[in-house]
C-alpha positions in Angstrom: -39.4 -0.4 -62.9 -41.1 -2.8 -61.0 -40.6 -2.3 -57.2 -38.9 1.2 -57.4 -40.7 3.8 -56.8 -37.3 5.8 -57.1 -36.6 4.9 -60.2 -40.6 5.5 -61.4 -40.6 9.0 -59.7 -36.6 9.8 -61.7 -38.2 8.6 -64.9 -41.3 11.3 -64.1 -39.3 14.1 -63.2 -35.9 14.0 -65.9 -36.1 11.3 -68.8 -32.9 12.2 -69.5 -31.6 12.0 -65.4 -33.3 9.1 -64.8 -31.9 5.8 -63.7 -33.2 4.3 -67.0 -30.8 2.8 -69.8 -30.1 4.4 -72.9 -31.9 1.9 -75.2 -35.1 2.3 -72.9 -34.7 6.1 -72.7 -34.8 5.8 -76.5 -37.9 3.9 -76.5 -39.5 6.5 -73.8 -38.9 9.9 -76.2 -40.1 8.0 -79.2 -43.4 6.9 -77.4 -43.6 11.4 -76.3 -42.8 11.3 -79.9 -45.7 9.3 -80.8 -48.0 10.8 -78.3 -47.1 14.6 -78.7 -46.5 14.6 -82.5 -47.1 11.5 -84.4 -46.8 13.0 -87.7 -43.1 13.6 -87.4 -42.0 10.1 -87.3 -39.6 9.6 -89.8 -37.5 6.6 -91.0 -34.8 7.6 -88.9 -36.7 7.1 -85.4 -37.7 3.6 -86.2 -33.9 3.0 -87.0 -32.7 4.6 -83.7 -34.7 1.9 -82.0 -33.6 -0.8 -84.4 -30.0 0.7 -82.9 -30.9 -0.2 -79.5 -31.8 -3.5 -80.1 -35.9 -2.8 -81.0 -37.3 -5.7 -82.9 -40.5 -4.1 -85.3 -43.0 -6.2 -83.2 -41.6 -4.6 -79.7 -41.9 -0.8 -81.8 -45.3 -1.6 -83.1 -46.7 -2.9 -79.3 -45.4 0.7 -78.0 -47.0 2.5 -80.9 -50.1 0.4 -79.7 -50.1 0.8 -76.0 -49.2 4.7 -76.6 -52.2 4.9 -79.1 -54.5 2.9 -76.7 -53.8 5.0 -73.8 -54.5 7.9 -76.0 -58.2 6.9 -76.9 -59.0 5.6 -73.5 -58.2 8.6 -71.7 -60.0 10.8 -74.5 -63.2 8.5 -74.1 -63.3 8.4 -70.6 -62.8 12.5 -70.2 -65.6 13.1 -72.7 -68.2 10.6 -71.4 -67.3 12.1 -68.0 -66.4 9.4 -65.8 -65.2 10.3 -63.2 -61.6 9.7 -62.4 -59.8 7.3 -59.6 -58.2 8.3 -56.8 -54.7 8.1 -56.2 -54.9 5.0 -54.2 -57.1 3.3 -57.0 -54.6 3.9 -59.3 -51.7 2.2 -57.6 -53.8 -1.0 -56.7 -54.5 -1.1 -60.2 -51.0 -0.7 -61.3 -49.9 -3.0 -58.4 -52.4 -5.9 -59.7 -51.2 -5.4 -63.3 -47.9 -5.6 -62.3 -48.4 -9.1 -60.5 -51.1 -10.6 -63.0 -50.9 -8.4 -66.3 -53.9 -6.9 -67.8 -56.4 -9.1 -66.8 -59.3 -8.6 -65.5 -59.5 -11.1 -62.6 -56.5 -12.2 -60.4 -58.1 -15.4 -60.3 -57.4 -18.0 -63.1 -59.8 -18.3 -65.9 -62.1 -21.6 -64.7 -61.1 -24.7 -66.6 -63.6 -26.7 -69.2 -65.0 -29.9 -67.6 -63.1 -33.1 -68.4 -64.8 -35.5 -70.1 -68.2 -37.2 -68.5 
């Protein structure tokens, strides 16, 4: 999705419409799945990704980053911080795009070499 903010705004307004392929519109409604109503996943769901080509370590890092999400947004509204602005948020998702979740863009410094 990187780079198309088409494709980003399909995916947000029609799942089902979007530009996305089936295997990762699969992956999508299980993470509402997991979101909305956790308690419903059944055997069955976890197959339907295995279907479209899921390997149990890529289901359990969406379970993860879904359940993540989840308790970061929860925190952060009850300990009232306050929320970024529209702009902040696409830096953000601009510099995680480029470098991943870390927290600097500059590389971790390096131990000394031997004295």
């Amino acid at each position: 999705m990187l780079g198309s903010v088409e494709l980003v705004e399909g995916v947000l307004q029609d799942l089902e419409t979007s530009q996305l392929s089936t295997a990762e519109k699969t992956l999508f409604r299980f993470v509402r799945k997991v979101n909305e109503n956790s308690i419903s996943i059944q055997p069955a769901d976890i197959e339907e990704l295995h279907r479209e080509g899921f390997t149990d370590e890529a289901i359990y890092y969406a379970i993860t980053v879904c359940g993540l999400f989840n308790f970061y947004n929860r925190w952060i509204d009850a300990s009232g911080v306050h929320p970024m602005s529209d702009q902040a948020h696409r830096m953000g998702a601009k510099r995680s795009a480029i470098h991943g979740y870390a927290r600097s863009s500059q590389p971790p410094p390096q131990p000394p070499t031997g004295s």
